[in-house]
C-alpha positions in Angstrom: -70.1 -107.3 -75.0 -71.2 -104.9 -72.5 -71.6 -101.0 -73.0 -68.1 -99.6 -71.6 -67.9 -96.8 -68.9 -66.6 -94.2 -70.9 -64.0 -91.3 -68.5 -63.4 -88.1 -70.3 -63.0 -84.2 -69.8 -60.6 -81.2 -70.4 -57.2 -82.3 -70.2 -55.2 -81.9 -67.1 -58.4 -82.1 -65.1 -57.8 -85.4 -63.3 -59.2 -88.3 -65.4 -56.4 -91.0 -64.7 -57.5 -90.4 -61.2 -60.8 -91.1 -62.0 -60.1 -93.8 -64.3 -57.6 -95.6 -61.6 -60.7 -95.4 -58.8 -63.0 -97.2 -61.7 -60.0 -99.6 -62.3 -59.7 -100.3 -58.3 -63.5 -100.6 -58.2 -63.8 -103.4 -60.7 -63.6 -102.7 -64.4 -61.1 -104.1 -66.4 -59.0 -101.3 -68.4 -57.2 -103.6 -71.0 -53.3 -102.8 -71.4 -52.9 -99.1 -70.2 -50.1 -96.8 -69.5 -49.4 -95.1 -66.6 -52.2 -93.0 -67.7 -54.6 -95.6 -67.8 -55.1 -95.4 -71.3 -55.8 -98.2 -73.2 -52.7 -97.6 -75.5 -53.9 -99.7 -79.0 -57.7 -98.2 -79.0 -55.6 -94.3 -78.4 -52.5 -95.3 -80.7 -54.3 -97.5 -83.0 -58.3 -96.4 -83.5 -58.2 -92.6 -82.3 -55.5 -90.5 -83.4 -55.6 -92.3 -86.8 -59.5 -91.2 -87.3 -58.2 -87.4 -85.8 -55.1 -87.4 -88.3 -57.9 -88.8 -91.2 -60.3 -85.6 -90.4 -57.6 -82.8 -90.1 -57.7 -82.5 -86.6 -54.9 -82.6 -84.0 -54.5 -86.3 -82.7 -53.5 -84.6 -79.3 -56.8 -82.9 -79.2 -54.9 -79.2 -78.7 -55.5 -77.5 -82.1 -57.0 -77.5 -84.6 -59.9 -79.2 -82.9 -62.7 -81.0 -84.6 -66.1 -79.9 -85.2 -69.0 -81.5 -83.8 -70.9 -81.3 -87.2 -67.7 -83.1 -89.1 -68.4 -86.1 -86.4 -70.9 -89.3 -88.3 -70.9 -92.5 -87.0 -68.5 -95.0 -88.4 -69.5 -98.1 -88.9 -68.0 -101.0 -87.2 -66.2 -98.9 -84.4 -67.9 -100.8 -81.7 -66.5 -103.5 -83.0 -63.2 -103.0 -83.7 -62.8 -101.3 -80.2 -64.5 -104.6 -78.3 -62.3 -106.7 -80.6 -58.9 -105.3 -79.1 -60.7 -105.8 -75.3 -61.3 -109.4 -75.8 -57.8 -109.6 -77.3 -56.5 -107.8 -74.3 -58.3 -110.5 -72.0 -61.5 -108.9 -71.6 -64.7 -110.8 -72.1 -68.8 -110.7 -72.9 -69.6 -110.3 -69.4 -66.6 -107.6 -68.2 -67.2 -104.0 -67.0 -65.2 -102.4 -69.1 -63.4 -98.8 -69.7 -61.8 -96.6 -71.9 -60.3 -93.2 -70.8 -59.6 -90.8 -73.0 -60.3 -86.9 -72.7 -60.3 -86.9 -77.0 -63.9 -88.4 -76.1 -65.4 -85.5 -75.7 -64.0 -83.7 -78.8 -65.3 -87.1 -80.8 -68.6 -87.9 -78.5 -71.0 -88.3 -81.3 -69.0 -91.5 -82.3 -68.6 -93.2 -79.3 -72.2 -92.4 -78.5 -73.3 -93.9 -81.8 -71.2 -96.8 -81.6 -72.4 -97.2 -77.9 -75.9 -96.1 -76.9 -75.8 -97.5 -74.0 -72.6 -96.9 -72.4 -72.2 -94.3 -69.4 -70.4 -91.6 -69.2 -67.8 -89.6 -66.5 -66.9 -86.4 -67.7 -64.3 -85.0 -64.9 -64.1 -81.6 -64.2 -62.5 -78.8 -62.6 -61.9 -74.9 -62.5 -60.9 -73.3 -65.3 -57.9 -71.6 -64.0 -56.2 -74.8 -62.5 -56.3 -76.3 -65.9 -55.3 -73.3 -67.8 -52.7 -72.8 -64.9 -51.5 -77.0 -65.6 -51.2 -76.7 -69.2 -48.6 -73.4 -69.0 -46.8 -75.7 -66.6 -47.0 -78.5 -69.2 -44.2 -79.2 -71.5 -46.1 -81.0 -74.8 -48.9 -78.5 -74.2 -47.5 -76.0 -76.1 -50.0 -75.6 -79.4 -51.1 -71.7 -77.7 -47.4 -70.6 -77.6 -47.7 -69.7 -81.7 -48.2 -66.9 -82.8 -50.1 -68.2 -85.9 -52.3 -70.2 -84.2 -53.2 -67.0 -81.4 -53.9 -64.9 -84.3 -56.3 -67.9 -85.7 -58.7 -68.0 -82.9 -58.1 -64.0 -82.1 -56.7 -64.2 -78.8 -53.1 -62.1 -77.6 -51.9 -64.3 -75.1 -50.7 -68.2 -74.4 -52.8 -68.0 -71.4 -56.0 -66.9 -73.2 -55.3 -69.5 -76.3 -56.0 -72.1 -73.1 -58.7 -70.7 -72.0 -60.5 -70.4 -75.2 -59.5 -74.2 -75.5 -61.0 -74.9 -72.2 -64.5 -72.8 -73.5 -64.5 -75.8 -76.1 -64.4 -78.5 -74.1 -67.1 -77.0 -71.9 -69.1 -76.3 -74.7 -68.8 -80.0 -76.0 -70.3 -80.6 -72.2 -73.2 -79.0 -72.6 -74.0 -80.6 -76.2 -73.3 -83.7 -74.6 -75.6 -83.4 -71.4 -78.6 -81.7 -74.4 -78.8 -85.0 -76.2 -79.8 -88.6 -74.9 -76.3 -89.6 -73.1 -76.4 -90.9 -69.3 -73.5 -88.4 -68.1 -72.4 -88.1 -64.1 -70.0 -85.5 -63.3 -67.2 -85.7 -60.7 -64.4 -83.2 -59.4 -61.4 -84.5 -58.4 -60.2 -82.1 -56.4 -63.0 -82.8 -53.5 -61.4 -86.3 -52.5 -58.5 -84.5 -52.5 -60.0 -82.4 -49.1 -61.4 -85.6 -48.2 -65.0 -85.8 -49.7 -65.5 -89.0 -51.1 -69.5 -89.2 -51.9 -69.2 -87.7 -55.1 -67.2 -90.5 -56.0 -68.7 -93.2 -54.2 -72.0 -92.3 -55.8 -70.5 -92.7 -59.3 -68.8 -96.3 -58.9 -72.5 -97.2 -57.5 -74.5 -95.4 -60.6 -71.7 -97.8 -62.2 -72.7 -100.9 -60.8 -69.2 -101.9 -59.2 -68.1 -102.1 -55.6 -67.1 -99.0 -53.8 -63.6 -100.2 -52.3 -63.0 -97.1 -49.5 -60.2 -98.2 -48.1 -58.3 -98.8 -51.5 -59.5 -95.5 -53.2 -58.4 -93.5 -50.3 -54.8 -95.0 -49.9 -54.5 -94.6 -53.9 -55.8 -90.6 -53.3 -53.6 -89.0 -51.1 -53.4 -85.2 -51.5 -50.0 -85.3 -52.7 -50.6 -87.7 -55.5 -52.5 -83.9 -56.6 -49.7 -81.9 -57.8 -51.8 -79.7 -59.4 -51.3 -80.8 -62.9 -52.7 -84.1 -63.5 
């Protein structure tokens, strides 16, 4: 099968957005959720392999380590098995969404070379700000864990989470992985070349007129 576009980042930054502009541009997603993610690789391949290592399978805490990450053999395989089940095929453009990517990159990249990458982004703040707003975003409101990474506050245990996700980033973008990054929030105030230039780098058909009725500014609450 083909190499998959792979859409991750920090939670709460925006990447079913993304992934729903990559869907509307031509790649097939399999069976998603509202989400847009691929529900039997997330429920069935990923949080089992973050339970297995002792890390949280909703990528809040504890997080993994980069150097407890080796490639597994046969993951590219069992992940293009469940998209040909789910009606994919040797020739689709393909994704999987998932912002646990980035705190498990060294797999996917292993198992797919080849693939490209979106890593979506946005302020620190606004996603600090969307997780304290967030219900089942809750793993800085203990004590226990505050006093584990030496931080007072709920608010700074997000931040410090955010600091790992952007240092993931830059471990990403230091080894040989074809990365574009993209923000959201700018085709939100109406700049779309960002975007645009990213479904291009992907190969698919930039669809204006069907991106821009699915991004309206108040599809942006502020917490996606």
């Amino acid at each position: 099968m083909k190499s998959p576009i792979l859409i991750s980042g920090c939670h709460r930054s925006g990447t079913s957005m993304i992934a729903g502009i990559i869907n509307i541009c031509g790649a097939f997603s399999g069976r998603v959720d509202k989400m847009y993610e691929n529900i039997a690789i997330r429920q069935g391949v990923l949080k089992p392999y973050l339970n297995k290592i002792g890390a949280d399978i909703n990528g809040q805490f504890p997080l993994p380590a980069t150097n407890q990450l080796e490639a597994i053999v046969g993951w590219d395989n069992i992940i293009n098995t469940i998209i040909l089940k789910q009606g994919g095929n040797e020739n689709t453009e393909w994704f999987y969404k998932d912002f646990r990517m980035v705190l498990t990159y060294p797999i996917w990249q292993a198992a797919f070379p080849e693939s490209k990458w979106i890593i979506v982004r946005r302020k620190d703040k606004d996603i600090v700000d969307s997780c304290m707003k967030t219900s089942y975003m809750d793993a800085f409101t203990y004590s226990d864990v505050k006093e584990k990474i030496g931080v007072q506050t709920t608010e700074q245990g997000w931040q410090w989470w955010v600091d790992r996700f952007k240092k993931r980033f830059e471990e990403m973008k230091a080894v040989d992985i074809l990365i574009m990054e993209v923000y959201p929030d700018k085709m939100v105030e109406g700049d779309f070349s960002e975007i645009k230039q990213v479904v291009e780098w992907l190969g698919l058909e930039w669809k204006e007129k069907e991106v821009k009725e699915f991004i309206q500014p108040k599809l942006w609450k502020g917490n996606n």
